[in-house]
C-alpha positions as CSV (number, residue, x, y, z in Angstrom):
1,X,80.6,14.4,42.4
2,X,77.0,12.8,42.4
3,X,74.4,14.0,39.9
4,X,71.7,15.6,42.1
5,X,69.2,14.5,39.8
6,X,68.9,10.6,39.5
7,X,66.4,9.1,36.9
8,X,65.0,6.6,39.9
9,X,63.5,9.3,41.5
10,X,61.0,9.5,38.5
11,X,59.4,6.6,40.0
12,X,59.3,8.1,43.6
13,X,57.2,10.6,42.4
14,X,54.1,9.2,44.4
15,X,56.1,9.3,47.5
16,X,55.4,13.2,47.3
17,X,52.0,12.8,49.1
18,X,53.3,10.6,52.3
19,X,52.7,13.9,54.9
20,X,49.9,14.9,52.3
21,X,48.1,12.2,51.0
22,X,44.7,14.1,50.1
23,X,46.8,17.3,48.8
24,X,48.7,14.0,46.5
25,X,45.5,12.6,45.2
26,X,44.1,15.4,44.1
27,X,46.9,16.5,42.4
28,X,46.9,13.0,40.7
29,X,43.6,13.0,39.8
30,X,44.3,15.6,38.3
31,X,47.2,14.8,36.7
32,X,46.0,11.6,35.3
33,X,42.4,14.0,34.0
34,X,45.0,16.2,32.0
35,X,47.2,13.1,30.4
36,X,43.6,11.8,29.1
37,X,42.7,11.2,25.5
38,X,40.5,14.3,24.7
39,X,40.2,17.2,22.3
40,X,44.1,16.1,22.2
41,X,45.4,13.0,21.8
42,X,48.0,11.7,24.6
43,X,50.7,11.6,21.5
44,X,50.2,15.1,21.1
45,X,50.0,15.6,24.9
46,X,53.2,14.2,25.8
47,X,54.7,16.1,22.7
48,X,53.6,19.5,24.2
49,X,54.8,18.4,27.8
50,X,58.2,17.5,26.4
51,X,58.4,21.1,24.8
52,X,57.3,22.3,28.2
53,X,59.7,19.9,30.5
54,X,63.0,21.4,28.1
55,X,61.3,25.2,28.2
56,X,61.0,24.5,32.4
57,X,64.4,22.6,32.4
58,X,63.1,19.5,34.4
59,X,65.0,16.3,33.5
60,X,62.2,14.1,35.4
61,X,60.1,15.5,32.8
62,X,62.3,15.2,29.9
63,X,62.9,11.7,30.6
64,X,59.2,10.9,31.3
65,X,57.6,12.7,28.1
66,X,59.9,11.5,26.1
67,X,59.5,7.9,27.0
68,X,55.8,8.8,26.9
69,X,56.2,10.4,23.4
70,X,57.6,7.2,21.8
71,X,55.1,5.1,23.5
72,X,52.3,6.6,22.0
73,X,53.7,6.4,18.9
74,X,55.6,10.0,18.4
75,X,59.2,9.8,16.2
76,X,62.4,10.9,17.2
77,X,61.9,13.6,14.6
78,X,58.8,14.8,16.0
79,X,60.1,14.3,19.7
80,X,63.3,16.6,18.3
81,X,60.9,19.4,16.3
82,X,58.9,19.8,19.4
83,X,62.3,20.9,22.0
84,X,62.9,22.7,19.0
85,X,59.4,24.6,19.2
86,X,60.2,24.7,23.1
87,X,63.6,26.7,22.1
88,X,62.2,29.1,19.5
89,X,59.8,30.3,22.4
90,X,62.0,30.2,25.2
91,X,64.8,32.5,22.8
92,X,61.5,34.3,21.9
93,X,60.7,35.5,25.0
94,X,63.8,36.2,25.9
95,X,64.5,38.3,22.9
96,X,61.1,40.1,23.0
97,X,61.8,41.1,27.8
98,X,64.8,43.4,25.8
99,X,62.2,46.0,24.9
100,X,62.0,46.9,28.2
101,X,65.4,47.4,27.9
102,X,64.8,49.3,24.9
103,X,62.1,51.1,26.8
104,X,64.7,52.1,29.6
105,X,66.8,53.1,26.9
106,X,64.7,55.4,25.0
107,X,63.7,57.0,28.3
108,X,66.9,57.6,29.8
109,X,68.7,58.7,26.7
110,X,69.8,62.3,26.3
């Protein structure tokens, strides 16, 4: 069977705004303000949206910010510890929604 995602698609991404063209822009503009150099720089951008694409489970954005992180100069090492990072919180939160289990639990128990 056919992959439902295809990595082409990535750069279809401005077709999004064909029916919507000033919802697109101003997402872009947007977009494009965020990926800036800033307080951050785009290295460290693209390594915090590469923890975010694996913690959201996009593969657009997992190709994209990792391609991203190596352009701007990021190692394979720091692209790895930062889907690492990513995982920790991910299991974290996962682990820490089971007190309301626990709170269930506690109230239910005889």
């Amino acid at each position: 069977m056919d992959s439902y995602y295809h990595s082409r698609d990535l750069a279809r991404f401005g077709d999004i705004g064909k029916e919507a063209p000033e919802l697109a822009k101003k997402f872009f503009d947007y977009y494009n303000a965020v990926f800036a150099e800033g307080e951050l720089t785009e290295r460290e951008k693209a390594l915090i949206a590469l923890g975010v694409a694996h913690a959201v489970q996009c593969p657009y954005c997992i190709d994209a910010y990792t391609r991203a992180g190596l352009e701007k100069g990021a190692s394979p090492a720091e692209l790895t510890e930062a889907i690492h990072v990513a995982a920790a919180i991910r299991g974290g939160a996962s682990l820490v929604h089971g007190i309301q289990s626990r709170n269930v639990m506690d109230k239910l128990s005889l």
